[in-house]
C-alpha positions in Angstrom: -25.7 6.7 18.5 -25.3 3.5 20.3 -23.5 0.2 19.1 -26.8 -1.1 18.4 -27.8 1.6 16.6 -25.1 1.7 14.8 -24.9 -1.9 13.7 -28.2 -1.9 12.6 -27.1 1.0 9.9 -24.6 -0.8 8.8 -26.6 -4.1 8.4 -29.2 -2.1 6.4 -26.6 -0.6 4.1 -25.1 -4.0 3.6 -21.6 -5.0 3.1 -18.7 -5.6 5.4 -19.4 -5.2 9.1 -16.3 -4.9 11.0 -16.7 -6.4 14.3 -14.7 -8.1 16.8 -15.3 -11.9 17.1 -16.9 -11.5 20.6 -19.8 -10.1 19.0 -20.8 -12.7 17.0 -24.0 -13.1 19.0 -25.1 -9.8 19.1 -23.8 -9.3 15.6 -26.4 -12.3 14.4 -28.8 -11.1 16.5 -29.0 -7.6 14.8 -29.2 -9.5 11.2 -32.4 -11.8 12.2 -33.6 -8.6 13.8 -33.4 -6.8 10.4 -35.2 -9.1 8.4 -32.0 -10.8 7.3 -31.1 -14.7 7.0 -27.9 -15.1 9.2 -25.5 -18.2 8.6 -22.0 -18.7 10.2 -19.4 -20.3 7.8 -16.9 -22.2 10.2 -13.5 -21.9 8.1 -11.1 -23.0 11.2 -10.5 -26.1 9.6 -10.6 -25.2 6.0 -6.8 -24.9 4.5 -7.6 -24.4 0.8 -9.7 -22.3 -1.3 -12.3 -25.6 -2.2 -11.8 -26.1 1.9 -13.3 -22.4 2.3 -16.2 -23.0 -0.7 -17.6 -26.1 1.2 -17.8 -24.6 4.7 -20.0 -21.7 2.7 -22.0 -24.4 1.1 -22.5 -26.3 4.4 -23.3 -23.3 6.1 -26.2 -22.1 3.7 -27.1 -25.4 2.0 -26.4 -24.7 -1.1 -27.5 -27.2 -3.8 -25.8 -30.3 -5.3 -24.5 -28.8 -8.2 -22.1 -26.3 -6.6 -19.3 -25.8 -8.9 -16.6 -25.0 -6.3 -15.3 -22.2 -8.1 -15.5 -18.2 -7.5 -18.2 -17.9 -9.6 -20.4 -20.4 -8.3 -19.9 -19.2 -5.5 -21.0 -16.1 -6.9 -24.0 -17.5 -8.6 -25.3 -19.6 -5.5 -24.9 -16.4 -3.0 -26.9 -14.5 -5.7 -29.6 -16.9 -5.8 -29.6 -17.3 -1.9 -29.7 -13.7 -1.9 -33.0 -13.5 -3.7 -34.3 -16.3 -1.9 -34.9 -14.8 1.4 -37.1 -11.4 1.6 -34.8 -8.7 3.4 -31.2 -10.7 2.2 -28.5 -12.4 3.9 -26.1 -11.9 6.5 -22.8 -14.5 6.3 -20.1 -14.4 9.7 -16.8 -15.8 8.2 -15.7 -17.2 11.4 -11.9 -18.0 12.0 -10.8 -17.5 8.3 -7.2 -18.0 8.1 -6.2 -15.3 5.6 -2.4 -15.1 7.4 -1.9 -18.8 6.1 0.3 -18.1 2.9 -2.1 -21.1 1.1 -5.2 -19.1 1.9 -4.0 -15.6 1.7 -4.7 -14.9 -2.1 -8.0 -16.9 -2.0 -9.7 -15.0 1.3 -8.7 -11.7 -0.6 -11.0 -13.4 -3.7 -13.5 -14.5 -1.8 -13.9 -11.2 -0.4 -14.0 -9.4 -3.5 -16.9 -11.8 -4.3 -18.7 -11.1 -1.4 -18.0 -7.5 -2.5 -19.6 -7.6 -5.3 -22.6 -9.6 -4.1 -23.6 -6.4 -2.3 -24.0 -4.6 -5.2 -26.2 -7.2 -6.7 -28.2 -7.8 -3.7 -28.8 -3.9 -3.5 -29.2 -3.8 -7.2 -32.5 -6.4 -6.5 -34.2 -4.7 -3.6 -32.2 -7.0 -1.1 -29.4 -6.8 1.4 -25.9 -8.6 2.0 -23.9 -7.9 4.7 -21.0 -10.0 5.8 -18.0 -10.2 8.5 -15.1 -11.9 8.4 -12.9 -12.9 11.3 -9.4 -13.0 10.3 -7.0 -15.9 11.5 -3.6 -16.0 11.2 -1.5 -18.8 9.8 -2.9 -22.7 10.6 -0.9 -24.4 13.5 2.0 -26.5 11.8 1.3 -29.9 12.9 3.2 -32.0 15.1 6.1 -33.8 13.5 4.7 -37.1 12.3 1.0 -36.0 12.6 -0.7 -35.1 9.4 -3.8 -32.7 9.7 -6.9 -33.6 9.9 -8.8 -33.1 6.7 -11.3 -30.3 6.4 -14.4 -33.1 7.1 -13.0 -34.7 9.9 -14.0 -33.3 13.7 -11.5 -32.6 16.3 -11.8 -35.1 19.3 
């Protein structure tokens, strides 16, 4: 079976695809070409659970009233879920589960995201997801604070 082949299995039984970060392309590719709604949730920046919740809700546009929480996270990726015909594909991208302030909190968000494939397969739709583990955050240089989660590198 090729890769191909074989992605597209795994896409159709939903879940987490392990993949390495160079196939991100390919890897969004193969969801569109499913059926599936791809999104990418940038979480480089994000040092903090809430940090984490907002890069999902920028990355599918999630409504006003996002809670910020596990569970609305939870309820928003269920209704996104039935939203779009064949179901949703999320890439995690750069998710720093090393960083001892995030470590926990990926392994919850996870277990979400677990759980929203058996409610997407429990409504005749698909979720599929990959994460790209980081390690810790840089420490920043002495005197420099980081930049908050909203603010772009220059």
């Amino acid at each position: 079976m090729s890769q191909a082949q074989s992605l597209q299995k795994k896409l159709q039984k939903g879940g987490l695809i392990d993949v390495s970060a160079d196939a991100q392309s390919q890897t969004l590719e193969a969801a569109r070409t499913e059926g599936m709604t791809a999104f990418v949730v940038d979480c480089d920046r994000a040092r903090s659970r809430s940090a984490v919740l907002r890069a999902v809700v920028k990355a599918v546009d999630f409504p006003e009233y996002f809670g910020g929480n596990l569970d609305a996270l939870y309820d928003c990726l269920c209704d996104t879920v039935l939203d779009h015909k064949n179901g949703l594909f999320l890439w995690f991208h750069k998710l720093h589960s090393g960083d001892p302030a995030l470590a926990e909190d990926a392994k919850a968000i996870v277990a979400v995201c677990d759980d929203i494939v058996d409610f997407a397969a429990n409504n005749d739709r698909r979720f599929a997801y990959t994460v790209v583990h980081a390690g810790k955050h840089p420490d920043p240089e002495p005197g420099e604070h980081p930049a908050p989660y909203g603010e772009r590198a220059e």
